[in-house]
C-alpha positions as CSV (number, residue, x, y, z in Angstrom):
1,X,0.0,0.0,0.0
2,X,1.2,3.6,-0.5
3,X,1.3,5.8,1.9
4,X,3.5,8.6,-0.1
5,X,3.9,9.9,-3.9
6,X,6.1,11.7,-5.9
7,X,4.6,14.1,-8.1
8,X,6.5,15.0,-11.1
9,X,5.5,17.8,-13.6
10,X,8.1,18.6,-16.5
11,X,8.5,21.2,-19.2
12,X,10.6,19.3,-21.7
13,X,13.0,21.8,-23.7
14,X,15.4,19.3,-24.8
15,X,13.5,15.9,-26.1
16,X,17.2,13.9,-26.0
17,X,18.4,14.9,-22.7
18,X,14.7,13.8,-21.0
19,X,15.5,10.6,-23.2
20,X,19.1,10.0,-21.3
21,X,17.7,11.5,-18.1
22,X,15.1,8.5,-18.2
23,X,17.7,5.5,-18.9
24,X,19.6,6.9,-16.1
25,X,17.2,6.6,-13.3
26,X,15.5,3.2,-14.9
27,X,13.9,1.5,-12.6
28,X,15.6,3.5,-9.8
29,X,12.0,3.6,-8.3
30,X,11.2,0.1,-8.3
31,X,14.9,-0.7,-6.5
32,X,13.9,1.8,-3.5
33,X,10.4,0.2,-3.8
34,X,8.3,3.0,-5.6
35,X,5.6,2.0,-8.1
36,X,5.2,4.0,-11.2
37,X,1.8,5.2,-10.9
38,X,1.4,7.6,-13.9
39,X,3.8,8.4,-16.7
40,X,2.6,10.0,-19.8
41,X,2.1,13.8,-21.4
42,X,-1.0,15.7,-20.2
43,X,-3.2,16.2,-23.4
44,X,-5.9,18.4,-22.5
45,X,-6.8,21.4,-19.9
46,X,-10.0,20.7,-18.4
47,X,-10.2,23.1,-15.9
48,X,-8.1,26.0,-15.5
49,X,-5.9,28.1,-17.8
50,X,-4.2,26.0,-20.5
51,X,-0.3,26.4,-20.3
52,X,2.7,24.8,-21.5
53,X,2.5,20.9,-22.8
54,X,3.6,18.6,-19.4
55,X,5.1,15.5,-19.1
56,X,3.6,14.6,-15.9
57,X,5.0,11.4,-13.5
58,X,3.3,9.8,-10.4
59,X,5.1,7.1,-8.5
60,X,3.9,5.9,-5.4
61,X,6.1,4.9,-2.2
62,X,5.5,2.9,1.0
63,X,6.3,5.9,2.9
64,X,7.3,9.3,2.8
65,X,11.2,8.4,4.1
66,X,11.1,6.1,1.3
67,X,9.8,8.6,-1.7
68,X,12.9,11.1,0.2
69,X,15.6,8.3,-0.2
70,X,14.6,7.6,-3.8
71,X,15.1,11.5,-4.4
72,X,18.3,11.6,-2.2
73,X,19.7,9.0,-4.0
74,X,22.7,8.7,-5.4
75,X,22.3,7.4,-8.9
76,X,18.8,10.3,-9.0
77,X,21.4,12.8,-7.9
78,X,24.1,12.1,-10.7
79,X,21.1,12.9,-13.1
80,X,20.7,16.2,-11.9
81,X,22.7,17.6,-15.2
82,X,20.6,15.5,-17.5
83,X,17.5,16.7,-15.6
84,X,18.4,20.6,-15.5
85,X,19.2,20.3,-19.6
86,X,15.7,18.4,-20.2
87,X,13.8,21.1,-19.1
88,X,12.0,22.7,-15.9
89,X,11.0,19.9,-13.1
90,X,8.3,20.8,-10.6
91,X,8.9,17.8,-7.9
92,X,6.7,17.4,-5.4
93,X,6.0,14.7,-2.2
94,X,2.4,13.8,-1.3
95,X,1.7,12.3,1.5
């Protein structure tokens, strides 16, 4: 059961480094025992004011100090530059 998410919203600008910033942290989330939730573009507005296109990411975690190690991670944190060269990240922890 989750008890904690990761919520990831993302402005690609560059369509190859998003590539190599995913094959860097493959299955990163299923080693620290997240569960990819969501993963996919947002197509349509339905409520709201439209903005840019998203790439939007849910993983779920069995706790909170989980989702946190997943993020403190090692391997996640060597893929910071392939992350700030995709394009804008909006990371967030539900729980």
């Amino acid at each position: 059961m989750h008890q904690a998410f990761i919520l990831t919203t993302v402005t690609v600008r560059d369509a190859t480094a998003f590539a190599a910033y995913r094959t860097a942290i493959a299955g990163l989330n299923e080693r620290i025992g997240g569960e990819m939730l969501v993963r996919g573009s947002a197509i349509e507005t339905l409520e709201g004011a439209p903005g840019e296109p998203e790439h939007v990411v849910a993983i779920g975690f069995p706790s909170a100090e989980a989702a946190r190690a997943y993020i403190a991670s090692h391997e996640y944190q060597a893929a910071r530059p392939l992350r700030e060269a995709a394009g804008s990240f909006r990371i967030r922890l539900i729980a």
